[in-house]
N, CA, C and O atoms as CSV, one atom per row, in Angstrom:
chain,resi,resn,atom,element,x,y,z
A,1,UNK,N,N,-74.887,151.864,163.096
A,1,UNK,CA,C,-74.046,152.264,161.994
A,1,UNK,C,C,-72.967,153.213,162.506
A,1,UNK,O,O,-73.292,154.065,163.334
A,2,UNK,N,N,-71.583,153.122,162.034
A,2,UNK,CA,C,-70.534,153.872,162.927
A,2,UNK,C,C,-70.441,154.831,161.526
A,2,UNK,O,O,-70.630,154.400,160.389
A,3,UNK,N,N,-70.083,156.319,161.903
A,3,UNK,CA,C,-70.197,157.274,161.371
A,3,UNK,C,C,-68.235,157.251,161.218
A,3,UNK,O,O,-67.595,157.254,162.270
A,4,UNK,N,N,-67.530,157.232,159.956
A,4,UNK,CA,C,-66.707,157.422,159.770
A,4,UNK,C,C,-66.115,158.669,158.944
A,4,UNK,O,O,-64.906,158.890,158.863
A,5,UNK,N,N,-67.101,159.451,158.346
A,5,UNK,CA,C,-66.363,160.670,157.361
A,5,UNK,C,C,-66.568,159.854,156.076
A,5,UNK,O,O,-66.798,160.627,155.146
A,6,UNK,N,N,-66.568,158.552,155.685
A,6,UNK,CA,C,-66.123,158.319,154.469
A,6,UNK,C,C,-67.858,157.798,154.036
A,6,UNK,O,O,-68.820,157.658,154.791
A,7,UNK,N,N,-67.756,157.594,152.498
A,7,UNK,CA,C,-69.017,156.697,151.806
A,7,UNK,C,C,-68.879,155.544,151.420
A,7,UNK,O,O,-67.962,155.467,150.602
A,8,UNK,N,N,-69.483,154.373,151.678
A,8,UNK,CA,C,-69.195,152.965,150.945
A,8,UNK,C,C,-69.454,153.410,149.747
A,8,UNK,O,O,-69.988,154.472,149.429
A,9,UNK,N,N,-68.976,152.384,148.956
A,9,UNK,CA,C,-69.241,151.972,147.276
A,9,UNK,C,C,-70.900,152.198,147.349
A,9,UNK,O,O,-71.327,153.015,146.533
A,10,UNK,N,N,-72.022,151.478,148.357
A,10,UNK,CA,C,-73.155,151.707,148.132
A,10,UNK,C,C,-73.627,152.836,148.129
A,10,UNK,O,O,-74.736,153.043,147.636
A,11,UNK,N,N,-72.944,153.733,148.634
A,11,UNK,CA,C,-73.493,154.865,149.246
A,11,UNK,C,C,-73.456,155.602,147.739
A,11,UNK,O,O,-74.346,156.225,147.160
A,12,UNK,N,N,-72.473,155.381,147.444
A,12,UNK,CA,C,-71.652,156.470,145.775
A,12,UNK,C,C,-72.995,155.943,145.327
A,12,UNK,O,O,-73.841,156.833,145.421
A,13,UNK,N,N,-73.426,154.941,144.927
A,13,UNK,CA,C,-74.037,154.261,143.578
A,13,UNK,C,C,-75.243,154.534,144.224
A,13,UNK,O,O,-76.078,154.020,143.479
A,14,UNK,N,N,-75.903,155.098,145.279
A,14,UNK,CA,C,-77.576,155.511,145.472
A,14,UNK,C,C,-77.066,156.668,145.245
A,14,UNK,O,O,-77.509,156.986,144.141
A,15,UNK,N,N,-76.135,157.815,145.776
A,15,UNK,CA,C,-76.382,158.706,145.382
A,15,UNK,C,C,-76.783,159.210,143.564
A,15,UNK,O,O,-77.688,159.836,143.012
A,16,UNK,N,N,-75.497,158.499,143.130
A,16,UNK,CA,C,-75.481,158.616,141.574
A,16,UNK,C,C,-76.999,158.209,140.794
A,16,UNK,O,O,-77.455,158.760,139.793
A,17,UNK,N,N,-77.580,157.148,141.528
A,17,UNK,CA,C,-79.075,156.258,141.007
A,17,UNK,C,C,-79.890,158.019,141.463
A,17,UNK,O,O,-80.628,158.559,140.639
A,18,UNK,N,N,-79.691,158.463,142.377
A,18,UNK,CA,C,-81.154,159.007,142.938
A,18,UNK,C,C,-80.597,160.048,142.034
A,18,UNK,O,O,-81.467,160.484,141.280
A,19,UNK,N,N,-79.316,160.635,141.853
A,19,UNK,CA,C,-79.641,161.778,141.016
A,19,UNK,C,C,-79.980,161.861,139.605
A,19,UNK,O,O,-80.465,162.874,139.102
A,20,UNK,N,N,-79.754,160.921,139.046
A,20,UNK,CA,C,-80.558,160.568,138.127
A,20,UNK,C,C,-81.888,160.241,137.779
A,20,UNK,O,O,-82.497,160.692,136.809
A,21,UNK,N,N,-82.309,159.435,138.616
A,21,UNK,CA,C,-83.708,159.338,138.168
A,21,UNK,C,C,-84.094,160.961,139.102
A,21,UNK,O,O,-85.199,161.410,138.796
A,22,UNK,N,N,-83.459,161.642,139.942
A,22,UNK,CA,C,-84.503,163.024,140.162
A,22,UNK,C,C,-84.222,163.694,138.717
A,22,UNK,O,O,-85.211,164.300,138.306
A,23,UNK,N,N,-83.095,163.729,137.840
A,23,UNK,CA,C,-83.066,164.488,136.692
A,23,UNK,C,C,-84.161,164.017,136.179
A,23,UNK,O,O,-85.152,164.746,136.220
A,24,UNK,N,N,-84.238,163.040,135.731
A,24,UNK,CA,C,-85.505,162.441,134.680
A,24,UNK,C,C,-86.960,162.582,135.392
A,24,UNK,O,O,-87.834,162.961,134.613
A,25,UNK,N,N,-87.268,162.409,136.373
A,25,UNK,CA,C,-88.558,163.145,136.528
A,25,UNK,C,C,-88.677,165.049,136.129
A,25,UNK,O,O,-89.556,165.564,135.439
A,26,UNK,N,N,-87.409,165.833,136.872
A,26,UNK,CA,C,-87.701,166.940,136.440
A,26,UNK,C,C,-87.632,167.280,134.324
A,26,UNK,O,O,-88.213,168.182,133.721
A,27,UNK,N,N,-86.885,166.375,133.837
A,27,UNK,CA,C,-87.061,166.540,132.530
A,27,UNK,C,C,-87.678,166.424,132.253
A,27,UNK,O,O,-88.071,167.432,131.666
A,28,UNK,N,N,-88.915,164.952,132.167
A,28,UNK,CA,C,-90.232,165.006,131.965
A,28,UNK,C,C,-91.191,165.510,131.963
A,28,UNK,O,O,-91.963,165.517,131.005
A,29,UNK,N,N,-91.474,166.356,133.631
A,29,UNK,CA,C,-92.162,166.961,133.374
A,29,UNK,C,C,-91.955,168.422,133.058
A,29,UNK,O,O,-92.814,169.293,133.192
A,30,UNK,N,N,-90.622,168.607,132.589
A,30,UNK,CA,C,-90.693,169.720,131.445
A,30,UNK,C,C,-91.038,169.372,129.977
A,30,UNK,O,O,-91.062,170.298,129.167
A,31,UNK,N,N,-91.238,168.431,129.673
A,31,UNK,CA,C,-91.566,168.092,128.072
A,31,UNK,C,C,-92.810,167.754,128.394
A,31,UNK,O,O,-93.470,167.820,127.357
A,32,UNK,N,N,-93.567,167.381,129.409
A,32,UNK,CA,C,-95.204,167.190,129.548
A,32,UNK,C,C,-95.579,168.775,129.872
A,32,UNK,O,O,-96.640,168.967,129.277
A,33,UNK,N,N,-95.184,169.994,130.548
A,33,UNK,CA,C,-95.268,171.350,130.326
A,33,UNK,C,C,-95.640,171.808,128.869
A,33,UNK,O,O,-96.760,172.079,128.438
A,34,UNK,N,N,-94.418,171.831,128.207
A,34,UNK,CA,C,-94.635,172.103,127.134
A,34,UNK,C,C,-95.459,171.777,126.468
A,34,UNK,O,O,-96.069,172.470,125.653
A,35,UNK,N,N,-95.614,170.588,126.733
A,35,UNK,CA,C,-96.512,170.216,125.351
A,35,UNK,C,C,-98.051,170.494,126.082
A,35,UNK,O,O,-98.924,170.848,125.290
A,36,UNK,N,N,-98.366,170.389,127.227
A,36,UNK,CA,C,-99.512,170.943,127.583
A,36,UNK,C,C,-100.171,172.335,127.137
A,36,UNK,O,O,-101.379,172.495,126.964
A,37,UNK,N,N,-98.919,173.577,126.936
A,37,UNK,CA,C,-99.182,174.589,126.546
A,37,UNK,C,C,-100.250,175.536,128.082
A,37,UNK,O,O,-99.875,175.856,129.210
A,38,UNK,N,N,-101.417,175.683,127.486
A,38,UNK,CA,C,-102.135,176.822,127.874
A,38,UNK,C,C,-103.059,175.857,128.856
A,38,UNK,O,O,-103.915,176.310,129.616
A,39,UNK,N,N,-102.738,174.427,128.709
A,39,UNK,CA,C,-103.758,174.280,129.908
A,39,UNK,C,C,-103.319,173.039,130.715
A,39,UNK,O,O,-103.770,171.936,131.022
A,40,UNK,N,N,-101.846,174.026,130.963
A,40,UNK,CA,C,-100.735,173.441,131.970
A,40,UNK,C,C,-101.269,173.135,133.609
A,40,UNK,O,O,-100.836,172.301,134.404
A,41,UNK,N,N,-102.475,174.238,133.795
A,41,UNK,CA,C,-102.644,174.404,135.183
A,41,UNK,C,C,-103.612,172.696,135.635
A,41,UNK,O,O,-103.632,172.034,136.672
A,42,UNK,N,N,-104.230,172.530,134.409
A,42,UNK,CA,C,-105.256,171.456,134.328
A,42,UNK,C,C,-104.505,169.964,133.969
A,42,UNK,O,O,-105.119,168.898,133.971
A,43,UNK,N,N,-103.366,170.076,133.728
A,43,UNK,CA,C,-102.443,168.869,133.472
A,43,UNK,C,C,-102.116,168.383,134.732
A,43,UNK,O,O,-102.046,167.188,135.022
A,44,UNK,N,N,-101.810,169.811,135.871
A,44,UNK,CA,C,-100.994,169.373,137.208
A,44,UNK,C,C,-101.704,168.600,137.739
A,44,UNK,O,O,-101.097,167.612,138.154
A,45,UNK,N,N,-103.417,168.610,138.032
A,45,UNK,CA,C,-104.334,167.522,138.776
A,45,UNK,C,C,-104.587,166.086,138.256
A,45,UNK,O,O,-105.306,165.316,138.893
């Protein structure tokens, strides 16, 4: 692979895919937090 400075079109569209689905895992498991409440520690296993 030759290293040019620049990103293909593929490159844009994984980045854009991965940061998205990393948002949506961290959102999730802030709404599975919450709603766990007090026995958050026992949700993580």
């Amino acid at each position: 692979m030759k290293k040019s400075g620049q990103i293909s079109l593929i490159d844009a569209i994984s980045i854009g895919v991965g940061g998205i689905v990393g948002a949506g895992v961290f959102s999730v498991l802030g709404v599975a937090a919450e709603s766990a409440k007090n026995t958050l520690w026992l949700s993580s296993f």
